[in-house]
C-alpha positions as CSV (number, residue, x, y, z in Angstrom):
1,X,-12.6,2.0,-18.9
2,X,-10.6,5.6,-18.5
3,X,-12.1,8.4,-17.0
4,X,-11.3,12.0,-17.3
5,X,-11.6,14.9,-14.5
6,X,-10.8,17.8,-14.8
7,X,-9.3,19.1,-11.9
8,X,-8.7,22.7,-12.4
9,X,-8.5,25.2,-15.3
10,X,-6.2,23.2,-17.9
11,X,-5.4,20.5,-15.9
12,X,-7.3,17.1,-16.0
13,X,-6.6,13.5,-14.7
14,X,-7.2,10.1,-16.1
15,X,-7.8,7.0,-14.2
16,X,-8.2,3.7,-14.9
17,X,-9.0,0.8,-12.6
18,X,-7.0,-2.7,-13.0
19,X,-7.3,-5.8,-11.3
20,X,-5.7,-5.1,-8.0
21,X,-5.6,-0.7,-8.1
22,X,-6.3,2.1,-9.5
23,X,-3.8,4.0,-11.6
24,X,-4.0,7.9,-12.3
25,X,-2.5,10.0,-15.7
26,X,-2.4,13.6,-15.9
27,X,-3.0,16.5,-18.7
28,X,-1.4,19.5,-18.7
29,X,-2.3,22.0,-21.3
30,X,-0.3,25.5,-22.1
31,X,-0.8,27.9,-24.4
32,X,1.6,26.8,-26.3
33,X,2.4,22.9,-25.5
34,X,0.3,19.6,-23.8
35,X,1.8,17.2,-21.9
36,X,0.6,14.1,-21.1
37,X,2.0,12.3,-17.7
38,X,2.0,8.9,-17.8
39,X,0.1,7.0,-20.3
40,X,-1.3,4.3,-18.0
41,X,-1.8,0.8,-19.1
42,X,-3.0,0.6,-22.6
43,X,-3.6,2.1,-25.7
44,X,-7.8,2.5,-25.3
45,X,-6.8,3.9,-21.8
46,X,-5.9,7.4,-23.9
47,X,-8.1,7.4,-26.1
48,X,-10.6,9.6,-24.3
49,X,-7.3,12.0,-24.4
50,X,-7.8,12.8,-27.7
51,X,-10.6,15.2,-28.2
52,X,-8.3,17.4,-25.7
53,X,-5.7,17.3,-26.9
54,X,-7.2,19.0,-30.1
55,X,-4.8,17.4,-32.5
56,X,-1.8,19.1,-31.1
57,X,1.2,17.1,-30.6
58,X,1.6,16.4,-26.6
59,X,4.5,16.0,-25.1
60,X,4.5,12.1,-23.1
61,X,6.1,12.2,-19.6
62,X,6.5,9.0,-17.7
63,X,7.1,9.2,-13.6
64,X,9.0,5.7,-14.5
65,X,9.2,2.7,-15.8
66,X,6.4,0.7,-14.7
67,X,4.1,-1.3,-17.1
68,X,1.1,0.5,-15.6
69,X,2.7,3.7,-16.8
70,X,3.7,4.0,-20.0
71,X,1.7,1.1,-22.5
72,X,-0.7,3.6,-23.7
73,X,1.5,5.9,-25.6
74,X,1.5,4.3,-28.7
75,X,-2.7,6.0,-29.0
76,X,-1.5,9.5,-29.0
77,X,-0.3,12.4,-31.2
78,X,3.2,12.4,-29.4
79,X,5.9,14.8,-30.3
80,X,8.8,13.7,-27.7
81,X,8.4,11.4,-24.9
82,X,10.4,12.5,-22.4
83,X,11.8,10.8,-18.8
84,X,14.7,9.8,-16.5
85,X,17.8,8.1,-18.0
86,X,17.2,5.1,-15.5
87,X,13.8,4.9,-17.1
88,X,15.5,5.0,-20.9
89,X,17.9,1.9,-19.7
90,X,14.7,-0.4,-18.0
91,X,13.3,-0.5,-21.7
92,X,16.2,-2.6,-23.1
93,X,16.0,-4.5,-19.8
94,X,12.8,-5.7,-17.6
95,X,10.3,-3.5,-19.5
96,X,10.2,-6.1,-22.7
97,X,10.3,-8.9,-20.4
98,X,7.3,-7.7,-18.7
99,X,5.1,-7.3,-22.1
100,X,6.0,-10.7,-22.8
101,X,4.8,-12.1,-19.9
102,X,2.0,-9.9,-20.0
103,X,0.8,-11.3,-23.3
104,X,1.6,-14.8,-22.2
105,X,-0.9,-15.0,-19.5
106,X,-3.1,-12.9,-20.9
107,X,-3.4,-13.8,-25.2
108,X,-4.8,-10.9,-27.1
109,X,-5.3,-8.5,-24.1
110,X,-1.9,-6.7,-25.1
111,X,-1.6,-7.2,-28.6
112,X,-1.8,-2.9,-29.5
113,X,1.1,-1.9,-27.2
114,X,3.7,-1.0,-28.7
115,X,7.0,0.0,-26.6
116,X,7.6,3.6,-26.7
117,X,11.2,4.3,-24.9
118,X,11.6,7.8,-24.1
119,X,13.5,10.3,-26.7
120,X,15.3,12.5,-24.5
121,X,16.4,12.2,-21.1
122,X,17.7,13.9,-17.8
123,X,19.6,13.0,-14.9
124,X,18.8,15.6,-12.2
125,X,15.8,17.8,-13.2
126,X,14.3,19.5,-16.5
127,X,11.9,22.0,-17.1
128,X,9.2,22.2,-19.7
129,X,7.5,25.7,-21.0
130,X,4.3,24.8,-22.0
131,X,3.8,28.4,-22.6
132,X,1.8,30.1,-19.8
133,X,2.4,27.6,-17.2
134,X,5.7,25.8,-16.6
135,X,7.0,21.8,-15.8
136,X,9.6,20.7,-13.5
137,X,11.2,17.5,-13.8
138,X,12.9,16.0,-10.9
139,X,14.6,12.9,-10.2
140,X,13.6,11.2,-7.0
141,X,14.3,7.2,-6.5
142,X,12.5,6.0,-4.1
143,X,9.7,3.1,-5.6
144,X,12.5,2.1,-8.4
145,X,15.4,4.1,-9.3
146,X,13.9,5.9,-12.2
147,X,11.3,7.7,-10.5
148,X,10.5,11.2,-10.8
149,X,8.2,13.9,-9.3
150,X,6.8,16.7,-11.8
151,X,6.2,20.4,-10.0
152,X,3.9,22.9,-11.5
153,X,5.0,26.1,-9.9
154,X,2.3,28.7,-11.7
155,X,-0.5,26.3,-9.8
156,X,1.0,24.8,-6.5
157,X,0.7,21.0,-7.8
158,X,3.1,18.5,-7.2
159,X,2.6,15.1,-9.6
160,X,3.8,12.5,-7.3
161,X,3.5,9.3,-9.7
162,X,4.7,6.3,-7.8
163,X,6.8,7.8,-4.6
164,X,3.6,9.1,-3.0
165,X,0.4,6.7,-2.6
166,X,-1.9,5.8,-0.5
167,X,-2.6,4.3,2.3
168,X,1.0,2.5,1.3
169,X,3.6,2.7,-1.0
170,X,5.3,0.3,-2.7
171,X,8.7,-0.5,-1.6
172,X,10.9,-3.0,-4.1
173,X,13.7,-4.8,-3.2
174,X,16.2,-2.2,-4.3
175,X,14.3,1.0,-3.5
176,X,17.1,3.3,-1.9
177,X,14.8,4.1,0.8
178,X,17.2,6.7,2.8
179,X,16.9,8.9,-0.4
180,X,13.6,8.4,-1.0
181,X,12.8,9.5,2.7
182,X,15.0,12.7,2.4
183,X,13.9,14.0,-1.1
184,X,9.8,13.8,0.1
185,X,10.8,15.5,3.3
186,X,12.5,18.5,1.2
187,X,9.1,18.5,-1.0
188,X,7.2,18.1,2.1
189,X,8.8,21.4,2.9
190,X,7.7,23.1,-0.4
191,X,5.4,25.5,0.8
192,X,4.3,26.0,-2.5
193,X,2.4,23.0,-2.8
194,X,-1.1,23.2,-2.5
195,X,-2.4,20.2,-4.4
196,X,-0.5,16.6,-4.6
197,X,-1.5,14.6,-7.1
198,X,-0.2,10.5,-6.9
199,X,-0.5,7.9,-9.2
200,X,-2.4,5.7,-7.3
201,X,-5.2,6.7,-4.1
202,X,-6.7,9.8,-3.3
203,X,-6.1,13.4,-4.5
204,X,-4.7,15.9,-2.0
205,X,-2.3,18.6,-0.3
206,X,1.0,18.3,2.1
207,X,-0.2,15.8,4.2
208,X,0.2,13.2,1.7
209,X,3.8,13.5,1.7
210,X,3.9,13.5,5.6
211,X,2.2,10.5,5.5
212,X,3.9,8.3,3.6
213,X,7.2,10.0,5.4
214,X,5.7,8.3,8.6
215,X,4.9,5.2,6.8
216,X,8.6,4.7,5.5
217,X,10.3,5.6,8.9
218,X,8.4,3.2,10.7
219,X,9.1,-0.1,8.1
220,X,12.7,-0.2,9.8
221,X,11.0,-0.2,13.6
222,X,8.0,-1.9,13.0
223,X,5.7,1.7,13.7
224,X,4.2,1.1,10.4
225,X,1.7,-1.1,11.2
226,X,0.2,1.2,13.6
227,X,-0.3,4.0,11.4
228,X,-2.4,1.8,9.1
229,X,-6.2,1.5,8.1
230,X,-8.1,-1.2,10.0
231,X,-9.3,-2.9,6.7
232,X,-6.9,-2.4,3.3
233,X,-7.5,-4.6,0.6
234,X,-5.2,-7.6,-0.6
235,X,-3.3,-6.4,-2.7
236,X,-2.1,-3.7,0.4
237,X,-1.9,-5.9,2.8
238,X,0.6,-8.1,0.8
239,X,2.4,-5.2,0.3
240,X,2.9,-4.2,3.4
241,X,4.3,-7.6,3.8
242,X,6.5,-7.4,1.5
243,X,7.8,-3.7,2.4
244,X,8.5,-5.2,5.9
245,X,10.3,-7.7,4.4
246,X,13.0,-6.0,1.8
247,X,13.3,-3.0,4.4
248,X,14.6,-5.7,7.2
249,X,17.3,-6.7,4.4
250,X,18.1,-3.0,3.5
């Protein structure tokens, strides 16, 4: 079941709980344009979206390539979806594979999504006019290589998506984590952010960023496992297992 909070004037979050984590959408509504960042898991997971969205077209955004991202999209009024090339590229590659395995161990659970691959595309950063309050897209690999942060200038808010979470993120085999740790330090820098907004844990401000800073710095000397909560559910604690690991190769 999705639920929807609205978080300040024209701005409103969705989250759903899955079996191992939560995972967090956002709505962001101009004057003139809607966009809709990430689309979480599945198709019934927007649904509540659409009385909001007040049959305007939105424009879909997805922080990345991840299943528990973008499967929902096929439920709204979409205009353009729009995300990092990387992101484009992963739905010709492990996206598919995923669904299929998906639907595999799960029969009939996925049968509505439908693959939506994004329609346009940039490399660096974009910005989006939604009319009275603006955008920005920018690239920042860190999690997987398609990831990407979204700033809203006009209100201070920074939509981490998957580079930001707590009480751990999720390091993959290939995350380039020297990048990832220099592009959240210049953001932690942004003095303009007030809010910070991930994809999965708690809302917050600045001290989000410094955290999982901390958190990354410490998986090449072991510090990491002293910055950690005394009691983390499984699905952290094999992640943090995990992140040990693929940093020791990197």
């Amino acid at each position: 079941m999705t639920e929807l909070h609205q978080v300040r004037s024209n701005l409103y979050v969705t989250e759903s709980r899955l079996d191992d984590f939560d995972v967090r959408g956002v709505v962001i509504i101009g004057s003139e344009r809607t966009v809709v960042w990430d689309t979480l898991s599945h198709p019934s997971d927007m649904r509540p979206l659409l009385p909001l969205l007040r049959d305007r077209e939105a424009i879909v955004v997805y922080s990345h390539a991840d299943w528990d991202h973008i499967w929902g999209t096929v439920a709204l009024p979409y205009h353009e979806v729009i995300a990092h090339r990387f992101c484009q590229e992963r739905f010709s590659t492990d996206v598919p594979h995923c669904l299929t395995d998906k639907r595999l161990q799960e029969p009939g659970k996925w049968d509505e999504v439908v693959l939506i691959p994004p329609t346009a595309t940039f490399d660096t950063q974009m910005s989006l006019d939604l009319g009275d309050v603006t955008l920005e897209l920018h690239h920042l690999p860190g999690h997987t290589r398609d990831c990407c942060v979204g700033f809203i200038p006009e209100w201070g808010v920074l939509l981490a998506g998957d580079v930001v979470e707590t009480p751990l993120p999720v390091v993959e085999e290939d995350s380039p984590i020297d990048l990832w740790l220099a592009a959240l330090e210049r953001w932690e820098g942004e003095s303009r952010i007030k809010t910070v907004i991930p994809a999965h844990g708690p809302i917050g401000d600045r001290s989000l960023l410094t955290r999982n800073i901390s958190y990354l710095r410490g998986l090449s000397d072991g510090s990491a496992t002293a910055s950690l909560p005394i009691t983390m559910s499984p699905f952290y604690i094999s992640t943090h297992e995990q992140n040990l690991r693929y940093a020791r190769k990197s």
